[in-house]
C-alpha positions as CSV (number, residue, x, y, z in Angstrom):
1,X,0.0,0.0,0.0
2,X,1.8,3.4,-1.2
3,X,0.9,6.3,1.3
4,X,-1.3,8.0,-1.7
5,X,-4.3,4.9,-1.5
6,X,-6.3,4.3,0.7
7,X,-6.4,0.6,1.7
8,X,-10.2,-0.9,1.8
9,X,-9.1,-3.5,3.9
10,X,-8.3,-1.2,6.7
11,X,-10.9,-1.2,9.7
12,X,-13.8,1.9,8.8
13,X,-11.7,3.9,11.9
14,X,-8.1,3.2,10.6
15,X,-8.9,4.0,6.8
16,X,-10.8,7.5,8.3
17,X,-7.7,8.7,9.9
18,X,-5.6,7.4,7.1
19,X,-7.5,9.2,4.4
20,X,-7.5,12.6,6.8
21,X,-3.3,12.0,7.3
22,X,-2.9,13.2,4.0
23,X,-2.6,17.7,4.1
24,X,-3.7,17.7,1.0
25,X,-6.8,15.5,1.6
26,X,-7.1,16.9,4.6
27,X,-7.2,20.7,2.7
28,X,-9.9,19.0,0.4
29,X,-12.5,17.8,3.0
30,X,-12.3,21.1,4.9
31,X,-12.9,22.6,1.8
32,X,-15.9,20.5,1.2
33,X,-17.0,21.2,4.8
34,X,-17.9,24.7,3.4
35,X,-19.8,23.2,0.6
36,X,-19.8,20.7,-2.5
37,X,-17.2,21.8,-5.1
38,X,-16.2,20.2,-8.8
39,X,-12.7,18.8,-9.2
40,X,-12.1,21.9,-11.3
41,X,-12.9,24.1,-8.3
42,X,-10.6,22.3,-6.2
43,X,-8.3,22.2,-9.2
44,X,-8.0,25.8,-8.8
45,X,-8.4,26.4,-5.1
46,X,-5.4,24.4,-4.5
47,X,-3.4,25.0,-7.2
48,X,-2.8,21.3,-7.8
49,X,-3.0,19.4,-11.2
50,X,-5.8,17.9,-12.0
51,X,-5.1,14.3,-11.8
52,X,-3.5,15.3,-8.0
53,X,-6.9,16.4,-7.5
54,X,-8.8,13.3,-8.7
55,X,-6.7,10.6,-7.1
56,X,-7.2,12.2,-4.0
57,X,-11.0,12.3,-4.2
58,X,-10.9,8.9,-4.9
59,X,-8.8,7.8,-2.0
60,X,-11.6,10.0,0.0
61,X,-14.5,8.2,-1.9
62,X,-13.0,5.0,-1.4
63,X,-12.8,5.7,2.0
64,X,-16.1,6.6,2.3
65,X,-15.6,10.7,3.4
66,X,-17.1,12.3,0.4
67,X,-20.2,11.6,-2.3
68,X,-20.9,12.5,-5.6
69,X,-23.8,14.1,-6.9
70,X,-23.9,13.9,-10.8
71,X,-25.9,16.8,-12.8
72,X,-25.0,16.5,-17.0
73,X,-21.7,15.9,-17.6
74,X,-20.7,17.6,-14.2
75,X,-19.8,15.9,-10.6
76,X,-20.1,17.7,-7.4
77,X,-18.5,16.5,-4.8
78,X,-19.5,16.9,-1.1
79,X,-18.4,15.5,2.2
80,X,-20.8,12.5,3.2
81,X,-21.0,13.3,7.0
82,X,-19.5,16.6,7.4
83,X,-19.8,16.1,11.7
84,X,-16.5,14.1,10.6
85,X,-14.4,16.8,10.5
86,X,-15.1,17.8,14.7
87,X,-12.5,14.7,15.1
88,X,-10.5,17.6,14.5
89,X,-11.8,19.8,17.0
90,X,-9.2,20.1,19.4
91,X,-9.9,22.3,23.0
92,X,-11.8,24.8,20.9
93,X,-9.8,25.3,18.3
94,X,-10.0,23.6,14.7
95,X,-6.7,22.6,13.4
96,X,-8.0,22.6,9.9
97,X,-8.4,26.5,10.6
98,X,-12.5,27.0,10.3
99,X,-12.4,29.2,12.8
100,X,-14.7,28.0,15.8
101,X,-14.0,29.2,19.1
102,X,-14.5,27.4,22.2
């Protein structure tokens, strides 16, 4: 398993951390906290290319974090269960910088 994937094999707790270790998935979901986005938003949000961009959504919707919602030819992307992200909650503060005070 390279450090990029997400193994399904993993217990649902192991694989959630996992998939949040990464900063760049970890940028993503917060992003998506705020609401859904297309990979071309988060394309340019991040500054990444966009196969970066796609492999880690798929890690995350492998993992089971985020959910697509197809309209046309266009996906939006949006965390499954956003109350996910107060495992980051830490005294207070929000380490992934959302801004909620104690």
């Amino acid at each position: 398993m390279t450090n990029s994937s997400c193994a399904t094999t993993l217990s649902p707790a192991v694989a959630l951390f996992h998939s949040l270790s990464d900063p760049t998935r970890l940028t993503i979901a917060a992003r998506l906290a705020q609401g859904e986005a297309r990979v071309r938003n988060l394309v340019e949000e991040t500054g990444l290319a966009q196969s970066a961009v796609s492999a880690h959504m798929g890690c995350l919707r492998e993992c089971g974090l985020v959910v697509g919602r197809t309209e046309g030819r266009q996906t939006f992307y949006a965390l499954a269960r956003p109350e996910l992200l107060d495992l980051l909650a830490v005294r207070g503060h929000d380490v992934i910088g959302r801004g909620r005070d104690a």
